[in-house]
N, C-alpha and C positions, 0 to 999 in steps of 0.2 A: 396187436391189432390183427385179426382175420378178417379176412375175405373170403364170402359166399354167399351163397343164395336163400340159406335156412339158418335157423339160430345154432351156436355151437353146442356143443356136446356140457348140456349141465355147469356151462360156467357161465359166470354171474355180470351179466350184459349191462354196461354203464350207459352206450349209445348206439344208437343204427346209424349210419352212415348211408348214405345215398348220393355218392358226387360223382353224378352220371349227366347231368342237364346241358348239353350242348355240345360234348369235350370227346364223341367218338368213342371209339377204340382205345381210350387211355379212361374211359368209365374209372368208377372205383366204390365197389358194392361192399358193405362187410357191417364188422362190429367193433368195438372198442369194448373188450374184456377183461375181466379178472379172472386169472384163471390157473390151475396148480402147475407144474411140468408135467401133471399124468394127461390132465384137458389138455393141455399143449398138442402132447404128442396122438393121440386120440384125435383131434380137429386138424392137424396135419395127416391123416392116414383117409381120412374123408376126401374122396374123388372129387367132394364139387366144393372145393377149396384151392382157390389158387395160390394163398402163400400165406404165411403168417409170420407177424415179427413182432417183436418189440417196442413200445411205443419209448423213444429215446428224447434226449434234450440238446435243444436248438437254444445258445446265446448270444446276444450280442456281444460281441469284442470289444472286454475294455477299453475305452478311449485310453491310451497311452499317457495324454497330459490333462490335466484339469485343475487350469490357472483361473484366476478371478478373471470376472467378467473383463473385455475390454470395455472402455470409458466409452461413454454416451457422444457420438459426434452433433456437433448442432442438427436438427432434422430441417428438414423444405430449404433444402440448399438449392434455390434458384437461381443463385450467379455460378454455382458450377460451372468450370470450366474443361471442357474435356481434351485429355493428351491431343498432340497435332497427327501423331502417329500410329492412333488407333482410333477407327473410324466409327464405332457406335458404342462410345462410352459413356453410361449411366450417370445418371445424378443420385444415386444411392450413396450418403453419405462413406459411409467402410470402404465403397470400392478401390477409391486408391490407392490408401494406407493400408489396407489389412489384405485384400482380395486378390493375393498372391497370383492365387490358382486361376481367376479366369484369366488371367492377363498370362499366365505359362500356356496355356491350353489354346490362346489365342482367340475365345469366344466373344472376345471385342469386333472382331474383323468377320464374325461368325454368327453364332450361333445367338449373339444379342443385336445382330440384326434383323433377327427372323422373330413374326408370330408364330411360337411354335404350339402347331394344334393336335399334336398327339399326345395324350393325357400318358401319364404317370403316375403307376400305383405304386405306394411305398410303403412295405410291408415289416411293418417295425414295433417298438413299445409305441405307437400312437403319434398323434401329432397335436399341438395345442393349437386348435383351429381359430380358436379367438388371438392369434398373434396379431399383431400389426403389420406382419410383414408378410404374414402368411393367410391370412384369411380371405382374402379377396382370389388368392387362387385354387380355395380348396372348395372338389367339388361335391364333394362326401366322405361319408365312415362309413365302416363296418367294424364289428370287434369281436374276435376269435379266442381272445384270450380271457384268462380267469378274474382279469380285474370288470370291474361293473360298468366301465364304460372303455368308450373309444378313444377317448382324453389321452395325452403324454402325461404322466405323472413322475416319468425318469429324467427325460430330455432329448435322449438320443436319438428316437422316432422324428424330434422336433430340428434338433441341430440336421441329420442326412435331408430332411423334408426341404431345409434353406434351401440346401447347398443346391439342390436340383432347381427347386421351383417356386424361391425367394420372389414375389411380387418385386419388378424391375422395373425402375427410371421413374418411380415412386416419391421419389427425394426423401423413403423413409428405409433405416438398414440398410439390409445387403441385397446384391443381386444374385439370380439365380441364373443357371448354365442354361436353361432353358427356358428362354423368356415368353412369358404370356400362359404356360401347358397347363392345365387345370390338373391335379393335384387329387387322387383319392389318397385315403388315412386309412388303412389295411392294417387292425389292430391286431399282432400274433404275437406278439410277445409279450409277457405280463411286466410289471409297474420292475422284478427287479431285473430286466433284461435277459430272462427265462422263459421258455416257450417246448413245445413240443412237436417231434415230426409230424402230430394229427393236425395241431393248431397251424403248422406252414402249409398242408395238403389244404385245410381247409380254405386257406387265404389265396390261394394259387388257384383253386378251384373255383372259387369265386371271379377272380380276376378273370378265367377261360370262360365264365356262363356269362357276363356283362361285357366283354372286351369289346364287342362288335357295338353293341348300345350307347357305350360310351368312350367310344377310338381308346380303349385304353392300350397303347404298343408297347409299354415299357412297363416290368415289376424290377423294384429294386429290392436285392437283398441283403442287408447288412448285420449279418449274422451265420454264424457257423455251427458245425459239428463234426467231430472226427468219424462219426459212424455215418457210414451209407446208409439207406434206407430205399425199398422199394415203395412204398408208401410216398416217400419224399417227391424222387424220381418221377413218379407217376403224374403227380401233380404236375412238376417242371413239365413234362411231355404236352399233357394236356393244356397248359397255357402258350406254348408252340404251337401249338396245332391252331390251336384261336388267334394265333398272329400277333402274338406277346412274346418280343423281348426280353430274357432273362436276366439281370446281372446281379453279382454275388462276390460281397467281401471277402478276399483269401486269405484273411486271418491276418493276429496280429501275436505269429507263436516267432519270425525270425529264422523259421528254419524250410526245409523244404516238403515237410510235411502236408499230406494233400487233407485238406477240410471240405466237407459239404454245406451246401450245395454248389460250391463254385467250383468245386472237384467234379463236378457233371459234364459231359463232352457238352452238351446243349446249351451250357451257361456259359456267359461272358463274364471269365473271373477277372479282379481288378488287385491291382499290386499297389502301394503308397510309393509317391518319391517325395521328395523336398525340395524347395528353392534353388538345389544344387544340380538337380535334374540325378540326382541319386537316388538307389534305392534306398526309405529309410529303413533304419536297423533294425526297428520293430516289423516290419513286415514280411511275411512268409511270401517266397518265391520258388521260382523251379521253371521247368518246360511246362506244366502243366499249366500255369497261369500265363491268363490272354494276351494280357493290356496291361498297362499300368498311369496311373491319375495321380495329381496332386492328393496329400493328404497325410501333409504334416503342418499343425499351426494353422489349422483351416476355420477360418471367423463364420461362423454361422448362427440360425436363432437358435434360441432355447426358452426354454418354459420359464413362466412370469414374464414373459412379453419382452425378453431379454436376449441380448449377443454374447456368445463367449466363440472360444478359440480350444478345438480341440484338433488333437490328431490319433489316426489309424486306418482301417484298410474300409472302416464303414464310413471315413470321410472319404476317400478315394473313390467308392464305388457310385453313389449319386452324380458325380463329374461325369461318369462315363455312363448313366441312364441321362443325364439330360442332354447330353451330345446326340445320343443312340433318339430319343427324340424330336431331335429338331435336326439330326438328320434324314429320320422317314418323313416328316414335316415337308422338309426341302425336295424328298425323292430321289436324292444322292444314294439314300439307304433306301433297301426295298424288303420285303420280306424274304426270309430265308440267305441274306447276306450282308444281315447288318455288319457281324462281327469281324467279317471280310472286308469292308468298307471303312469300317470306323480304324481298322487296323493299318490298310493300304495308309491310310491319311494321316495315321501317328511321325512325329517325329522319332529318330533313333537318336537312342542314349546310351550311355555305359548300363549294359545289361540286356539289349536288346538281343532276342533270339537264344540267350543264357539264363538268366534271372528270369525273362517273361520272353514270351512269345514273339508279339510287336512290339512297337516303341511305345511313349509317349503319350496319351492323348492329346490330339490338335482338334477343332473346333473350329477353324476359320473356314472350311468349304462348306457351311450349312446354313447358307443364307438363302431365302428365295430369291427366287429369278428376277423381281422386281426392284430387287435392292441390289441387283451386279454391276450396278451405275458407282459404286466405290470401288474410288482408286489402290487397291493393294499389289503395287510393282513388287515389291520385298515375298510377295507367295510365288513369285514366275507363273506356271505351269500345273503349280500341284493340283491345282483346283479343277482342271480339267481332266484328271483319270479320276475314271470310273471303274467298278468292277464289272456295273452293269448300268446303261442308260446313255443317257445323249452328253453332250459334251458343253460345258459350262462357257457364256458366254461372255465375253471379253470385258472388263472395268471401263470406268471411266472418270465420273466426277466424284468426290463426296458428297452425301446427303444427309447423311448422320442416322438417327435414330427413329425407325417406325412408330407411332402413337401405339399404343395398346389398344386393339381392336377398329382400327381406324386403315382404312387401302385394302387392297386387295390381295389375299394369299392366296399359296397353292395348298389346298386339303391332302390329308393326310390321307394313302393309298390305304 
């Protein structure tokens, strides 16, 4: 791929590019070429060329397990009964047998008390928008990749799509970490989990020219590449700049090997733990990685209208985009210190500050202010540091669960 302002030098032009509409100074003018190492180097010696690279490949990270579906629970379970000791617990059939993670992350006392109104774009193989669990919160597509539509034809776009923004207290499926957030389908990766640094710039760049139109705060990415890329980069830059949230699976190699794009200072990279509050085996860590999520044995949808159970670091990473927005949701997070925020509020685990950066993902301080009338004695304090903002006010009775679209929230900044 070059970038400039004129055609290059006699090689043979696939595409123009033009991802400049809204995104500043991180613009990105050029061409998508074929071209010999003689054009190469000839289009790198031209002044009005600012870089040129390679167009490289971007995958999703094998799911580690892939078990039969889990069993069908009865669906419109209306005698639901919810725990005594977590105060806005779903009637989503899966949640309390299978739904490990929100209940480790604590998004029962949190982040599923909240209408969370800052959209989530999830930039993946697709999403199956006609799901049952998921259709009702999606609020469009786009598709970047080589297959012919927006559709999941893998799964994996569909299983990360639950895990964030699973339609909640539906009494159908699973719930999602951030309840209520409307859902774009950011098609970048083709049907077999294969994608290109043009096809991620382009998906990012999209997310930076609509973010404002449609509060989009949060791109999730669950997928890697061992090569840098400034192309890549560029894109990440300019959906920061538009006030988008980045977060990106840190792979599922095991070792301490840095992968892109969650190897970006910009990104908020996500590590897997398990049940045990361990890292799991399969997942790569280091200092350079942020955070770390649930995301082993994680029940979510999947295509044909169905639930299974997978793990890896592209289940881990949706946990920590759907916290990241129903934290700006709440205003606990603000722009320019989510990562800060969502970090301060992690629990620590074996491996905190070694393995990963911060602890844990926690979820229980990202409720609106209108629902701090729940009694959570067992948080003490935490819920009142901030990195930035006012100071959270004191519990009181339980109330249980907000209707979906019903009472009055706080909009997202």
């Amino acid at each position: 791929m070059a970038t400039e302002q004129t055609r290059p030098h006699r090689a043979r032009v696939h595409e123009v590019l033009d991802l400049s509409a809204g995104t500043g100074s991180e613009a990105l003018r050029g061409y998508v070429v074929e071209a010999t190492p003689e054009q190469v180097a000839a289009i790198r010696t031209d002044a009005r060329v600012d870089f040129v690279e390679a167009d490289g490949v971007v995958r999703a990270p094998e799911p580690v397990l892939r078990p039969a579906p889990v069993p069908r629970p009865p669906q419109g379970d209306a005698e639901h009964t919810p725990q005594a000791a977590l105060p806005c617990v779903p009637n989503d059939p899966y949640f309390e047998e299978f739904q490990w993670g929100l209940e480790k992350i604590d998004a029962p006392s949190g982040s599923l008390c909240t209408r969370v109104r800052s959209a989530v774009a999830v930039l993946d193989t697709g999403v199956e928008t006609t799901h049952e669990d998921l259709a009702a919160a999606v609020a469009g597509s786009v598709n970047f990749s080589q297959s012919p539509t927006a559709q999941d034809f893998n799964g994996h776009g569909t299983h990360v799509a639950g895990i964030a923004a699973a339609v909640t207290d539906n009494g159908i499926g699973v719930a999602g970490v951030a309840r209520g957030t409307r859902l774009w389908n950011v098609k970048i990766l083709n049907d077999d989990m294969t994608g290109s640094f043009e096809s991620v710039a382009k998906g990012l760049y999209w997310v930076a020219r609509h973010a404002k139109a449609y509060n989009i705060r949060v791109a999730n990415l669950s997928l890697t590449t061992p090569q840098s890329s400034q192309v890549m980069r560029r894109a990440v830059r300019a959906a920061i700049r538009a006030g988008v949230t980045v977060v990106a699976a840190a792979g599922n190699l095991g070792t301490t090997q840095i992968l892109y794009p969650a190897g970006y200072p910009e990104v908020i990279s996500v590590a897997a733990t398990g049940q045990d509050d361990k890292l799991s085996p399969f997942s790569t860590y280091g200092k350079w990685v942020d955070i770390a999520a649930p995301g082993a044995d994680i029940v979510s949808t999947i295509i044909d209208n169905d639930y299974s159970n997978l793990s890896g670091t592209s289940m881990a990473a949706p946990f920590v985009s759907g916290a990241a927005a129903a934290c700006l949701t709440t205003h606990r997070c603000h722009k320019g210190n989510v990562e800060a925020q969502l970090g301060r509020d992690t629990d620590p685990i074996p491996g905190t500050g070694t393995l990963f950066r911060y602890g844990r993902l926690n979820a229980s301080c990202y409720r609106n202010r209108h629902h701090w009338d729940i009694a959570l004695p067992q948080f003490g304090d935490r819920c009142r540091h901030f990195t930035t903002g006012q100071q959270s006010p004191p519990g009181s009775v339980r109330r249980g669960l907000p209707a979906d679209g019903a009472g009055p929230a706080s909009p997202s900044r």
